[in-house]
VMD Tcl script that builds the backbone (N, CA, C; Angstrom):
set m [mol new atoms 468]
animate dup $m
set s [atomselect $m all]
$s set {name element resname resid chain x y z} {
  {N N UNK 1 A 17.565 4.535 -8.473}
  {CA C UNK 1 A 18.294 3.313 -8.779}
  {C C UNK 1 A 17.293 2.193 -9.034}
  {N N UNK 2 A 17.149 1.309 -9.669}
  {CA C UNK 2 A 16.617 0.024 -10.905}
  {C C UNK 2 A 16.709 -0.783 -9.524}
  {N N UNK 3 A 15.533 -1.486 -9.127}
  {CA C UNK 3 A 15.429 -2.845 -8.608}
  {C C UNK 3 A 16.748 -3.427 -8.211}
  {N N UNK 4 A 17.194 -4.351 -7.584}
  {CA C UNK 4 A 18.549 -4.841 -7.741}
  {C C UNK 4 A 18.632 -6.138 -8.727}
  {N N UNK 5 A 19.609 -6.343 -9.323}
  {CA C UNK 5 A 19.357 -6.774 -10.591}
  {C C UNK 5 A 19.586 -8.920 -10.528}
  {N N UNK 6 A 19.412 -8.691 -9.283}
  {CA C UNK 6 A 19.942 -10.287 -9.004}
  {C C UNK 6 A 18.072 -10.566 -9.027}
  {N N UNK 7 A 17.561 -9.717 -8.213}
  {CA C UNK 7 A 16.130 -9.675 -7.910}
  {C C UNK 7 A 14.865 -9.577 -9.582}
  {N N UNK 8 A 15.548 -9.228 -10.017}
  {CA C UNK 8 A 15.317 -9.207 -11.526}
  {C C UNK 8 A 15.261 -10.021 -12.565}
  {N N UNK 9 A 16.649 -10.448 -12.636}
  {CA C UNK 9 A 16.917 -11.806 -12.653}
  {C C UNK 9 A 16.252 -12.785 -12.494}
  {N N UNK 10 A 15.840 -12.953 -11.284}
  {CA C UNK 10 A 15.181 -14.332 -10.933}
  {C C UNK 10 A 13.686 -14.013 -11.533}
  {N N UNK 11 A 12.971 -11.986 -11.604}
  {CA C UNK 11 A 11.925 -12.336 -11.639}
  {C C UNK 11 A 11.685 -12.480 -13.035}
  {N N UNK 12 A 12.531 -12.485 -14.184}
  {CA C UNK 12 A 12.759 -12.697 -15.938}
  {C C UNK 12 A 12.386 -14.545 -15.689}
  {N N UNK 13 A 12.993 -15.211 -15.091}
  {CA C UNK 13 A 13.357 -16.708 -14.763}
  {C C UNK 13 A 12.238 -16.763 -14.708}
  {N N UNK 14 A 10.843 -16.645 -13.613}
  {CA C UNK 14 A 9.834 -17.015 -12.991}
  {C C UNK 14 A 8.816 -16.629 -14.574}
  {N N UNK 15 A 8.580 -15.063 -14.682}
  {CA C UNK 15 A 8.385 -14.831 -15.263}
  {C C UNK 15 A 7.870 -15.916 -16.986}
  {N N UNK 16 A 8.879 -16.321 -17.403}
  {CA C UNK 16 A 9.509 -17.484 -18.372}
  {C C UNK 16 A 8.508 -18.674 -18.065}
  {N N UNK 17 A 8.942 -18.782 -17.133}
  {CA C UNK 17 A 8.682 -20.336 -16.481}
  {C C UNK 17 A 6.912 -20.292 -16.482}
  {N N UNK 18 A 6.314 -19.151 -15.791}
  {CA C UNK 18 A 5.176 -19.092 -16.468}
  {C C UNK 18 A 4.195 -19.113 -17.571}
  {N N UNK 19 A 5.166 -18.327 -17.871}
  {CA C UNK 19 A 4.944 -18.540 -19.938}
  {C C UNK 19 A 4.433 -19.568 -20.674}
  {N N UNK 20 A 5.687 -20.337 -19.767}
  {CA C UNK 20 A 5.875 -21.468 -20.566}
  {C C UNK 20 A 4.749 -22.810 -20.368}
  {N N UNK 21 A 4.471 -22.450 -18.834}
  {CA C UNK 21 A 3.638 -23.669 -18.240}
  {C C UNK 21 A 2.137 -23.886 -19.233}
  {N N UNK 22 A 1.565 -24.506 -19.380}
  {CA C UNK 22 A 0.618 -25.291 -20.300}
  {C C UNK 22 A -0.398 -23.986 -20.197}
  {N N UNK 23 A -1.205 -23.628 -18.188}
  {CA C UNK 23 A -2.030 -22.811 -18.096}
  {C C UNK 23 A -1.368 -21.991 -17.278}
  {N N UNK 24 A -0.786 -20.889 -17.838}
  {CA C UNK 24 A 0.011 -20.145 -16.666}
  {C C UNK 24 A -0.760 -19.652 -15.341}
  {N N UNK 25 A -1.916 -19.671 -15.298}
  {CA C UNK 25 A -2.434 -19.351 -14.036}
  {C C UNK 25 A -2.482 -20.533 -12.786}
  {N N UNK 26 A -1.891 -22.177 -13.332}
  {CA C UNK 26 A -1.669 -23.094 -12.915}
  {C C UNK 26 A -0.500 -23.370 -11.971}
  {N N UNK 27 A 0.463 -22.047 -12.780}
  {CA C UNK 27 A 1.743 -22.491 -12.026}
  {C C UNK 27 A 2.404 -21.757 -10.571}
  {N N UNK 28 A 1.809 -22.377 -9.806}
  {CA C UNK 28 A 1.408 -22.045 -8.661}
  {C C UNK 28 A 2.461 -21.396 -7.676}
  {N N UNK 29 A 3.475 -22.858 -7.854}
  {CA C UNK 29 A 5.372 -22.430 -7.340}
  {C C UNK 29 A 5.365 -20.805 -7.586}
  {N N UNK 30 A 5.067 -21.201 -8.906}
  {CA C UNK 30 A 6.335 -19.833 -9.369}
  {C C UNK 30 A 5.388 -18.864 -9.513}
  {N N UNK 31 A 4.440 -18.305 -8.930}
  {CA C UNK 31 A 3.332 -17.511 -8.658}
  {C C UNK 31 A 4.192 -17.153 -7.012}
  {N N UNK 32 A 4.081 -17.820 -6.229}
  {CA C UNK 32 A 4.602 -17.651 -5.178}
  {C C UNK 32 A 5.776 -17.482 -4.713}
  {N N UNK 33 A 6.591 -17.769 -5.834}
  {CA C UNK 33 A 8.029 -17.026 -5.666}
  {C C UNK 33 A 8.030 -15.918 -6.213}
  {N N UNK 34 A 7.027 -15.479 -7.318}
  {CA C UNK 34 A 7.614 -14.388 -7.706}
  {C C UNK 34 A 6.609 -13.017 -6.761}
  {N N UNK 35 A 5.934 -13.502 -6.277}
  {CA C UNK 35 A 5.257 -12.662 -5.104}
  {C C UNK 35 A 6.349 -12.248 -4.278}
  {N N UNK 36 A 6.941 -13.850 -3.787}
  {CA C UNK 36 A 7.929 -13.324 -2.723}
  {C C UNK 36 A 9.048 -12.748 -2.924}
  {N N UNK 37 A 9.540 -12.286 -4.398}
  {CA C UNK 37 A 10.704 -11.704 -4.884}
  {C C UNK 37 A 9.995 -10.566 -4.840}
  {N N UNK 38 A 8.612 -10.131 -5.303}
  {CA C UNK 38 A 7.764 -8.921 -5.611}
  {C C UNK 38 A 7.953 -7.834 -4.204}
  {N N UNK 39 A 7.922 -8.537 -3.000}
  {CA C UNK 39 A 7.712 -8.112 -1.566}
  {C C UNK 39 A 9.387 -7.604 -1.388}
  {N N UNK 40 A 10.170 -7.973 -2.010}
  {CA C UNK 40 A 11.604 -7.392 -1.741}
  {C C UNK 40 A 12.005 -5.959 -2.391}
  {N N UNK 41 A 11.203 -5.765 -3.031}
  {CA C UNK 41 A 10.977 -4.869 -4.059}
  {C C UNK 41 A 10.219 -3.203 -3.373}
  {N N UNK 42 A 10.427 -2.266 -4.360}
  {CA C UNK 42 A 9.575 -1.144 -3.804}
  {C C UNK 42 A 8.194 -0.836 -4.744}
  {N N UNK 43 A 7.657 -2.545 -5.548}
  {CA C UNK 43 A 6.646 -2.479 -6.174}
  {C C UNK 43 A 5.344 -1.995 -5.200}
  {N N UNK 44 A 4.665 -1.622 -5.533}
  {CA C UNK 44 A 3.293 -0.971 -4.906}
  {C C UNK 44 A 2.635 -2.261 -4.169}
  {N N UNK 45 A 2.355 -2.295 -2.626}
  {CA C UNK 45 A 2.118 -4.383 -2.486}
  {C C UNK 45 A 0.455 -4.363 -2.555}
  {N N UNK 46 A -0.335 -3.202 -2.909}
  {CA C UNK 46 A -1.615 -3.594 -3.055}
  {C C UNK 46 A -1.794 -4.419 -5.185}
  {N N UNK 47 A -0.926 -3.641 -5.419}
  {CA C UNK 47 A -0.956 -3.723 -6.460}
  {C C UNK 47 A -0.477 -4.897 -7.034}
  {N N UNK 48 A 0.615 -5.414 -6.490}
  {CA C UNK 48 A 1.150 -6.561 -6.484}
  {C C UNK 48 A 0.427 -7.794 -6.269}
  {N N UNK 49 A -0.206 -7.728 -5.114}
  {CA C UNK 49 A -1.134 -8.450 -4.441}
  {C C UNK 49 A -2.477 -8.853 -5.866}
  {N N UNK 50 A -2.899 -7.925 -5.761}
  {CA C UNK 50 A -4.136 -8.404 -7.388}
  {C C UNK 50 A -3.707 -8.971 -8.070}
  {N N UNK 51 A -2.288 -8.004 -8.422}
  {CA C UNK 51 A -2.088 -9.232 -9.753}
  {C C UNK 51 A -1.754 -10.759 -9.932}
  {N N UNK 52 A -0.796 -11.079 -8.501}
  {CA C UNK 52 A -0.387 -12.342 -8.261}
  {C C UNK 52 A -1.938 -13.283 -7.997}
  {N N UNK 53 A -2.732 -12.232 -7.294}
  {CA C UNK 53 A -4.268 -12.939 -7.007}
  {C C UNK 53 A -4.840 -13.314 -8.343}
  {N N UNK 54 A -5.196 -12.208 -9.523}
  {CA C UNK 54 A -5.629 -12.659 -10.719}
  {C C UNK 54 A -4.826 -13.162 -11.591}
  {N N UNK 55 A -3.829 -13.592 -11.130}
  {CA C UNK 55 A -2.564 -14.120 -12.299}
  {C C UNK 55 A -2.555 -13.568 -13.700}
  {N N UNK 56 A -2.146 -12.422 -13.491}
  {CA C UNK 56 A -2.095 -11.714 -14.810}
  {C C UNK 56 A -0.886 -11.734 -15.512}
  {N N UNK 57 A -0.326 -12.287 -16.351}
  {CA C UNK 57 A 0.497 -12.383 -16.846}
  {C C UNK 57 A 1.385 -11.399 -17.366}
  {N N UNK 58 A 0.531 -10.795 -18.110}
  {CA C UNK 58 A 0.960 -9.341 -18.810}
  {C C UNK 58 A 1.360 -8.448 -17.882}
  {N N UNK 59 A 0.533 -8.245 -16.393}
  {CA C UNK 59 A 0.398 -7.257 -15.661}
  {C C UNK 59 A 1.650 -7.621 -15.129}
  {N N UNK 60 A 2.149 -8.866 -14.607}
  {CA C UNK 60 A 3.430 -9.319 -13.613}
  {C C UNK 60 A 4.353 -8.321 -14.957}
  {N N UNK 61 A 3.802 -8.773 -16.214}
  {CA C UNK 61 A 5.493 -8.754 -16.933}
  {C C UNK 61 A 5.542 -6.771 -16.902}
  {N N UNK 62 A 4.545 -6.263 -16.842}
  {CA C UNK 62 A 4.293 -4.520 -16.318}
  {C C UNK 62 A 5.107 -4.176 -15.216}
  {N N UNK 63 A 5.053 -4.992 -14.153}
  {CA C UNK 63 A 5.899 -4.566 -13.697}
  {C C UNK 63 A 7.196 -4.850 -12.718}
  {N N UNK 64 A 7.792 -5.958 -13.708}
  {CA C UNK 64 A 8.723 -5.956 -13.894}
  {C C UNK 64 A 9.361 -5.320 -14.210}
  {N N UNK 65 A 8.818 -4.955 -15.605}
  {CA C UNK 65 A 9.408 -3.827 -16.632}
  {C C UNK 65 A 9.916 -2.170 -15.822}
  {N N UNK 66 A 8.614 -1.888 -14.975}
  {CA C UNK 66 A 8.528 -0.756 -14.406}
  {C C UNK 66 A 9.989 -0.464 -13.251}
  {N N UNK 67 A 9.673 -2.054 -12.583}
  {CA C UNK 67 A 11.077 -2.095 -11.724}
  {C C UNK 67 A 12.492 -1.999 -12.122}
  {N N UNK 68 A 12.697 -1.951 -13.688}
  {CA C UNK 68 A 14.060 -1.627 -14.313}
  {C C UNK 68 A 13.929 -0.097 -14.210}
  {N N UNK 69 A 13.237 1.075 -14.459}
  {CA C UNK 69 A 13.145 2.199 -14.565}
  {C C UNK 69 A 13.868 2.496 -13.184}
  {N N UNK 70 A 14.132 3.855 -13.317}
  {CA C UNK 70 A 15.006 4.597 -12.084}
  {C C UNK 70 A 13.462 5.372 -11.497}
  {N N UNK 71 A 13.641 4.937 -10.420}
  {CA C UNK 71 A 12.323 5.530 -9.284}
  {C C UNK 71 A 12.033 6.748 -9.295}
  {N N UNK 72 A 13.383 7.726 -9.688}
  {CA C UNK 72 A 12.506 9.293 -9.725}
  {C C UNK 72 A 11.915 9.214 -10.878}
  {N N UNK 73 A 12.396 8.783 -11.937}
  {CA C UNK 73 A 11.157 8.766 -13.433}
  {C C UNK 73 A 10.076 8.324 -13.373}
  {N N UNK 74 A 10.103 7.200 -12.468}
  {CA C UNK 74 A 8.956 6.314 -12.303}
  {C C UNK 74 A 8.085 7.650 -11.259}
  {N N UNK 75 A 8.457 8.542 -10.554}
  {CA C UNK 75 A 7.477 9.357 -9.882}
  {C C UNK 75 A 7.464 10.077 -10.575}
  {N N UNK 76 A 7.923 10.915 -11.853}
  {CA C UNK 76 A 7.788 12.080 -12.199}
  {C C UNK 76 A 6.708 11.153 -13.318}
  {N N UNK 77 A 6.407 10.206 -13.394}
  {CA C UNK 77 A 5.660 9.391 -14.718}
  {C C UNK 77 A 4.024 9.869 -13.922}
  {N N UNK 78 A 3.969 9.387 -12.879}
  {CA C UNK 78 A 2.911 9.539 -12.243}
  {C C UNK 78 A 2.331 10.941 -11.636}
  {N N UNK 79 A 1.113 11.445 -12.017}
  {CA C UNK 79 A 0.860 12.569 -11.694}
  {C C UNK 79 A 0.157 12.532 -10.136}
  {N N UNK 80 A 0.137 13.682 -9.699}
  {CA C UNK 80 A -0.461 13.993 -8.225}
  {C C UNK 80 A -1.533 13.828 -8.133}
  {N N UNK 81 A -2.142 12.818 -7.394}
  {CA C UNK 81 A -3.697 13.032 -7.168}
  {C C UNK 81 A -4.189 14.299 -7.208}
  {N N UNK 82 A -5.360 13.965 -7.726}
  {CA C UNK 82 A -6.438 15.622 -7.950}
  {C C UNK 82 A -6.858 16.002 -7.132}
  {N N UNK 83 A -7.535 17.013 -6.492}
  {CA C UNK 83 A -8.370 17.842 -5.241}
  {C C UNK 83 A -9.519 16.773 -4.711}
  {N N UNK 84 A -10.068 16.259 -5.656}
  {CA C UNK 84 A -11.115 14.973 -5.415}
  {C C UNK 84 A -10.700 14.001 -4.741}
  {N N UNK 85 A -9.684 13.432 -5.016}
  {CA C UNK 85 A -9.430 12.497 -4.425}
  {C C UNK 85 A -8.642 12.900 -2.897}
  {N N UNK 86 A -8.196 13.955 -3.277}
  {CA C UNK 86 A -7.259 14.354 -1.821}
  {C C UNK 86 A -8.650 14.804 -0.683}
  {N N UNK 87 A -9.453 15.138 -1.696}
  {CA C UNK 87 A -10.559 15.395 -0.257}
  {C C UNK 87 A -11.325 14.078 -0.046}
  {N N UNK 88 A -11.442 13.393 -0.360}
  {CA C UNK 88 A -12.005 11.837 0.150}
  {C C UNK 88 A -11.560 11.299 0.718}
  {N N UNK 89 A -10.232 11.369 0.885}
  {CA C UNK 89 A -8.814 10.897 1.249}
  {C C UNK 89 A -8.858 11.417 2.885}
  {N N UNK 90 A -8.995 12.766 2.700}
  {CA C UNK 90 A -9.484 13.422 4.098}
  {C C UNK 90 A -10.108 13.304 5.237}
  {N N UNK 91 A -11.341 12.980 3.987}
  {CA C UNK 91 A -12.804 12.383 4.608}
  {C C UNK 91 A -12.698 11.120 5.167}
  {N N UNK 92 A -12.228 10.029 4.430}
  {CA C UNK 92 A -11.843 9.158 5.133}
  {C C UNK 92 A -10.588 8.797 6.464}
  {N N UNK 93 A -10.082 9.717 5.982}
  {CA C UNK 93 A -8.882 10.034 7.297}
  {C C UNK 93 A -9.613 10.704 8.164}
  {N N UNK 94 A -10.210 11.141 8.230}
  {CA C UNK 94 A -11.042 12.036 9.884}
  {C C UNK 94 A -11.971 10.722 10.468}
  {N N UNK 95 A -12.968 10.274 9.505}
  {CA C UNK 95 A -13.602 9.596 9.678}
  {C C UNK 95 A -13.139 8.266 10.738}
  {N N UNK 96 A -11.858 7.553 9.918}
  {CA C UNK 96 A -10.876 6.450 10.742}
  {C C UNK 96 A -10.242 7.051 12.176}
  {N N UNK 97 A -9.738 8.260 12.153}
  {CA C UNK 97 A -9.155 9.222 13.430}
  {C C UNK 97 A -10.292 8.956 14.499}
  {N N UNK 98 A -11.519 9.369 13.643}
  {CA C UNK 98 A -13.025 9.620 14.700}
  {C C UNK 98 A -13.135 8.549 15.140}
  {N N UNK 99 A -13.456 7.127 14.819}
  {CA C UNK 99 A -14.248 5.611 15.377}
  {C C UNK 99 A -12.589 5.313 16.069}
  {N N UNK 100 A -11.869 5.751 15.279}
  {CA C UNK 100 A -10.673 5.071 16.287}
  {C C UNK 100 A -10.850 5.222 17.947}
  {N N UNK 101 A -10.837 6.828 17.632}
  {CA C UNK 101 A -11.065 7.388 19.195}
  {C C UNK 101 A -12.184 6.957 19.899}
  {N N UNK 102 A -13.256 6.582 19.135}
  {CA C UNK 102 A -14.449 6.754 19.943}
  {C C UNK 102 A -14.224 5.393 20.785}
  {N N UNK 103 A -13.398 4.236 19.669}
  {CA C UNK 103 A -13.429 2.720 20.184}
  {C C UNK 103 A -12.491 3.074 21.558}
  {N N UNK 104 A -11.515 3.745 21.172}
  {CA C UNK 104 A -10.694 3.821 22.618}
  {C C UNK 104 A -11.241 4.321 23.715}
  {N N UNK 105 A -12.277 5.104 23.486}
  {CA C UNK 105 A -13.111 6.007 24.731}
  {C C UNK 105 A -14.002 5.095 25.526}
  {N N UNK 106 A -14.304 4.325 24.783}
  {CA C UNK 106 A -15.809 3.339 25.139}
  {C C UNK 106 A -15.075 1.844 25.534}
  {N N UNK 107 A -14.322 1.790 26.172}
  {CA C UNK 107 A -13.522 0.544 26.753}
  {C C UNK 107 A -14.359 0.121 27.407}
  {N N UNK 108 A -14.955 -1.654 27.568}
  {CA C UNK 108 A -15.778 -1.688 28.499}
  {C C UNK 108 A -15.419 -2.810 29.208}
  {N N UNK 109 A -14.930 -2.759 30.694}
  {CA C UNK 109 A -14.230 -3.301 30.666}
  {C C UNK 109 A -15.484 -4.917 32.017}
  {N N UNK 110 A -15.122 -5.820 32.296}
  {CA C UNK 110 A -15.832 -7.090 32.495}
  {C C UNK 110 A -16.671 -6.797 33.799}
  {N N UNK 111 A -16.491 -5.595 34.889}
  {CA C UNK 111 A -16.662 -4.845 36.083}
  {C C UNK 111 A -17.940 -4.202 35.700}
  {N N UNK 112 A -17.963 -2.985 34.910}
  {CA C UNK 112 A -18.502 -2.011 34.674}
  {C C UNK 112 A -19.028 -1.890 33.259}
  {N N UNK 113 A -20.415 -2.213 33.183}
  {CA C UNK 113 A -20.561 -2.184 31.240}
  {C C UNK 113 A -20.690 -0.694 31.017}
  {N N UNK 114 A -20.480 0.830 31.222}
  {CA C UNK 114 A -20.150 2.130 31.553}
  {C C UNK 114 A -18.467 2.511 31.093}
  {N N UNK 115 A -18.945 3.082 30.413}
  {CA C UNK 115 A -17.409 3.660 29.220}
  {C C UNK 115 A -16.752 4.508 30.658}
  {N N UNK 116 A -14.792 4.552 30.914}
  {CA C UNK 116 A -14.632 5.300 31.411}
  {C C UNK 116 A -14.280 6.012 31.680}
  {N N UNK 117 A -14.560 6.936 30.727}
  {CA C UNK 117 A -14.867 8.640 30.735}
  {C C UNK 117 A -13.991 9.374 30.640}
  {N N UNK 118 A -12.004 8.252 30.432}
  {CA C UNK 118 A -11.094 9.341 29.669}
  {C C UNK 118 A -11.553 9.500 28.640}
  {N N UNK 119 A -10.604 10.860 28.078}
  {CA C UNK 119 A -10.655 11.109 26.595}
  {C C UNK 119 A -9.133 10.358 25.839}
  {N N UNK 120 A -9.707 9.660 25.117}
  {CA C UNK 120 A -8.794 9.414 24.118}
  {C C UNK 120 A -7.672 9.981 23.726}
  {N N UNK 121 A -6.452 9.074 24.060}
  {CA C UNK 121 A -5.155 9.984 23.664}
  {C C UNK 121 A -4.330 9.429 22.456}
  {N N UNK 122 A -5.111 8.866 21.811}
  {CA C UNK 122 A -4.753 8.553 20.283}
  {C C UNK 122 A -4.742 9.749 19.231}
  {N N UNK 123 A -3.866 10.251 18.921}
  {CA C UNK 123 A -3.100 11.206 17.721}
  {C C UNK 123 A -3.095 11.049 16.610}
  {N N UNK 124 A -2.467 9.956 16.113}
  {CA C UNK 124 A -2.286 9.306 14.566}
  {C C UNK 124 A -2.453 8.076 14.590}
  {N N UNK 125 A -2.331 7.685 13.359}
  {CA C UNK 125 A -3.374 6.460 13.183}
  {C C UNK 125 A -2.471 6.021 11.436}
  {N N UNK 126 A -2.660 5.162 11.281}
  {CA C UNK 126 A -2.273 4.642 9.803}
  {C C UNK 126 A -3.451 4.692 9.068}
  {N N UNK 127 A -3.049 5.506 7.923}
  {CA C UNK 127 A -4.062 6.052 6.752}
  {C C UNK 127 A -4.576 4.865 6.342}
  {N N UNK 128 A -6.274 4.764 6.101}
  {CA C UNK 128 A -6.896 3.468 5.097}
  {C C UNK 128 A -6.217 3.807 4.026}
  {N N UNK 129 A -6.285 1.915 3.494}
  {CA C UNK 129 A -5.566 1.817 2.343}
  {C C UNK 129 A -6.363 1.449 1.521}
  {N N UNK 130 A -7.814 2.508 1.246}
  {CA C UNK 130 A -8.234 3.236 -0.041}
  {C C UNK 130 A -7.808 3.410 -1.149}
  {N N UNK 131 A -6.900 4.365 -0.423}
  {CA C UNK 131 A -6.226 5.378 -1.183}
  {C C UNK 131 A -4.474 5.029 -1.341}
  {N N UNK 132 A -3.557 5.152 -2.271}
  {CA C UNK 132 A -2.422 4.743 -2.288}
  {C C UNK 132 A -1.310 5.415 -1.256}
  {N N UNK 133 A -0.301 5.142 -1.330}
  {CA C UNK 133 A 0.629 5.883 -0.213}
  {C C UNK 133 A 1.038 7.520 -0.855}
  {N N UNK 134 A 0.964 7.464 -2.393}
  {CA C UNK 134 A 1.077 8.940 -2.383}
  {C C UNK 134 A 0.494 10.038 -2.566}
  {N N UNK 135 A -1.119 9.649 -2.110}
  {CA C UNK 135 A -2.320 10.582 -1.766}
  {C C UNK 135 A -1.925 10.667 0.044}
  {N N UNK 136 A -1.361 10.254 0.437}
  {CA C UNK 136 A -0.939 10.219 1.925}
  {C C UNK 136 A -0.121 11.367 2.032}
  {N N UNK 137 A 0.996 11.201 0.898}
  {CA C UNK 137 A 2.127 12.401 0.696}
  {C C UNK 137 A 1.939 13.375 0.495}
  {N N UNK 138 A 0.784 13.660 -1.022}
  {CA C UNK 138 A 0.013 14.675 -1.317}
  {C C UNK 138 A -0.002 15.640 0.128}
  {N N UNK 139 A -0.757 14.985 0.761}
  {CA C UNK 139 A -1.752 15.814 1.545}
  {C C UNK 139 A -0.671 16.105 2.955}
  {N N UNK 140 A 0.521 15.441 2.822}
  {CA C UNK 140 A 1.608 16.004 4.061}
  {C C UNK 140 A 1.949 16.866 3.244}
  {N N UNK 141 A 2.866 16.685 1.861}
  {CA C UNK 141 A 3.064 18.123 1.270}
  {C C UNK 141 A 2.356 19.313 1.079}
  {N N UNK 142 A 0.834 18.779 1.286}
  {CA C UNK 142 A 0.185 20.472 1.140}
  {C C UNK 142 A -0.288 20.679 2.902}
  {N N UNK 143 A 0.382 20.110 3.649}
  {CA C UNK 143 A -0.167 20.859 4.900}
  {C C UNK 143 A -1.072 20.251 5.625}
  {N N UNK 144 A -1.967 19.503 5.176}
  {CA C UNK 144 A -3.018 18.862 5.392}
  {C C UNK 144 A -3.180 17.649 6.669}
  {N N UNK 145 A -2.026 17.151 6.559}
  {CA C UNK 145 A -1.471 15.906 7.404}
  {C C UNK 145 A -0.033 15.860 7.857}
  {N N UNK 146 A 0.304 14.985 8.730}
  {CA C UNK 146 A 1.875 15.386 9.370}
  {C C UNK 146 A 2.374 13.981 9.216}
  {N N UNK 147 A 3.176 13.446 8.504}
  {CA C UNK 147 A 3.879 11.730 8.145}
  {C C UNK 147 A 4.537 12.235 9.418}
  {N N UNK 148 A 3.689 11.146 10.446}
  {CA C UNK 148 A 4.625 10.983 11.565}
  {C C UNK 148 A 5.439 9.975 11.540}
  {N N UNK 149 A 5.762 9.106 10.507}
  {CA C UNK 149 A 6.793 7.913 10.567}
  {C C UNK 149 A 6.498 6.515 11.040}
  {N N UNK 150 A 6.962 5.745 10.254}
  {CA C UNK 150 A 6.738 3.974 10.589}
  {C C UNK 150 A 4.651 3.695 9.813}
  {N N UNK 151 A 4.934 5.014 8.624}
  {CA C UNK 151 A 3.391 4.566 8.117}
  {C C UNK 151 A 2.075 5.729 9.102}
  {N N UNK 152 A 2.244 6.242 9.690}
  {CA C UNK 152 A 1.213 6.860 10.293}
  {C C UNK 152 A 1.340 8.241 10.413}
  {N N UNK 153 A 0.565 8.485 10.335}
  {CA C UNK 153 A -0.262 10.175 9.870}
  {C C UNK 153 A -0.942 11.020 10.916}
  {N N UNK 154 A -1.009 12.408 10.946}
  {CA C UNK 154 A -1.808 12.725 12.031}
  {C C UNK 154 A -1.922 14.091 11.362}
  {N N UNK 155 A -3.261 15.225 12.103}
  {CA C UNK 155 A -3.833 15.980 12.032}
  {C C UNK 155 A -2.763 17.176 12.521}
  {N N UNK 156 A -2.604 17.911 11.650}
  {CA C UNK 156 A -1.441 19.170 11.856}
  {C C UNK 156 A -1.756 19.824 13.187}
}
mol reanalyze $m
mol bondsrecalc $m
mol representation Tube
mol addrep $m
């Protein structure tokens, strides 16, 4: 299902209004409304984020456009990350798992400058955002990782 179309609406309006302004990277309001219409949305928010940062004009009106499309087209448009990236993806997911734990192990607390000596009972962790959310998926669909829910991931 298409964006909701009231949300659309307003972002054609903003959109316009930019256009129109003398230096559209000037128009600051409506940069910031249409961010905050952007965030209601199931637009990508790293992606979102740049563009409202570099005020790209063209890029806002991209995806807009994209947000009229029906979301399964919009995934079947996009192909699966490659083996490369799913193993970096990895790499960096063990890597974040590893310092996570180690920070939790090494508590030091104002008594004792001496780490103490539980082991870490941290599991999952929210994937760096490297990598997009559906190199995250990738790698739950092939086995690799377990979407434990509310954004966080863990080691099968």
């Amino acid at each position: 299902m298409p964006a909701d179309t009231d949300i659309l609406a307003r972002l054609d309006e903003l959109l316009a209004a930019i256009r129109a302004h003398d230096d559209p990277r000037r128009a600051t309001a409506q940069w910031k409304q249409a961010f905050n219409q952007l965030k209601k949305t199931d637009a990508e928010s790293n992606h979102v984020a740049n563009v409202i940062a570099m005020r790209g004009v063209d890029q806002l009106a991209q995806i807009i456009e994209s947000l009229r499309i029906d979301p399964v087209a919009r995934e079947d448009d996009v192909d699966a990350p490659d083996d490369a990236t799913c193993r970096a993806a990895m790499r960096s997911f063990r890597k974040r798992l590893k310092l996570t734990r180690l920070d939790d192990e090494s508590q030091i607390n104002s008594r004792n400058p001496l780490t103490n000596g539980r082991p870490s009972q941290i599991e999952m962790i929210v994937p760096p955002v490297d990598y997009p959310r559906r190199v995250w998926d990738e790698l739950a669909r092939r086995g690799e990782l377990r979407d434990a829910g509310g954004g966080f991931f863990r080691l099968p």
